[in-house]
N, C-alpha and C positions, 0 to 999 in steps of 0.2 A: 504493500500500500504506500510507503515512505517513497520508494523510489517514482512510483507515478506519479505522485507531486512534485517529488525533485526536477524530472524529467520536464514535468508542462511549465516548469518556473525556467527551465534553461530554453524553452521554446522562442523565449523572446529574445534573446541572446543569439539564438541563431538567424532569428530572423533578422537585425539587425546587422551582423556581420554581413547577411546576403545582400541586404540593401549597399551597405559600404562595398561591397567588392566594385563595384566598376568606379567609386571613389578613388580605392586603394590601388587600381589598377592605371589610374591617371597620373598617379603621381609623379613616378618619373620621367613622363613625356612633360610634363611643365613644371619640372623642376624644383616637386616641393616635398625633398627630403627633409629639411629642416623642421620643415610641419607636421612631418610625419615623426619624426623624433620626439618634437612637443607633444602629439597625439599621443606618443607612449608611455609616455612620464606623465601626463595626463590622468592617462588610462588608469596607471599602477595606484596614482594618487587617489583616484574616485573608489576604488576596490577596496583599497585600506581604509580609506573611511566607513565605507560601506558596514566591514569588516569590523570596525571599532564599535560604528555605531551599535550592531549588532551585540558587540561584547558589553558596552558600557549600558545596557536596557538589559543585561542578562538572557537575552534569545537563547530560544534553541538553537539549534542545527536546524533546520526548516526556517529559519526567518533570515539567517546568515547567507543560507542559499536562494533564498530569496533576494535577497538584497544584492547580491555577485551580479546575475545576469540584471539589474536594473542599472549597476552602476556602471556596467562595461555598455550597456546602449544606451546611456545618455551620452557617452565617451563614444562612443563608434558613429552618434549621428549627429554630435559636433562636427567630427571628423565629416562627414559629408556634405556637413552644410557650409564648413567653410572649404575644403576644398571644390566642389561646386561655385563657390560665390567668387573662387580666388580664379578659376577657369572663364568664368564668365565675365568677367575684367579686364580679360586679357583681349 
């Protein structure tokens, strides 16, 4: 029963990554490794908060998990929306 929760909470996580792929697949034709370097450190930042937040409310495991896949797609479609807005500038 645990893991079918876990599973539908990382559904949004994948879904987001799918959207970013043709983001991430831009990047180095317009030259924005540096942003995408941000976007990682970014990334790492938003999870460990997630991750704290998680610890410092006392969660279970199930809210922790919860929280991973939300904090990585507000971070993956930053990533898209500024790479998109940086493409469209150009």
């Amino acid at each position: 029963m645990e893991a079918g929760k876990f599973a539908s909470c990382m559904v949004i996580y994948f879904i987001f990554n799918l959207i970013a792929k043709p983001a991430i697949v831009t990047i180095p034709v317009f030259n924005l490794q540096r942003g995408f370097l941000i976007f990682g450190v970014t990334r790492i930042i938003f999870v460990a908060i997630a991750f704290l937040i998680a610890n410092s409310v006392n969660a279970d495991a199930g809210w922790a998990i919860a929280l991973f896949p939300l904090a990585a797609s507000v971070a993956s479609f930053i990533l898209t929306l500024c790479v998109f807005s940086e493409v469209r500038m150009d």
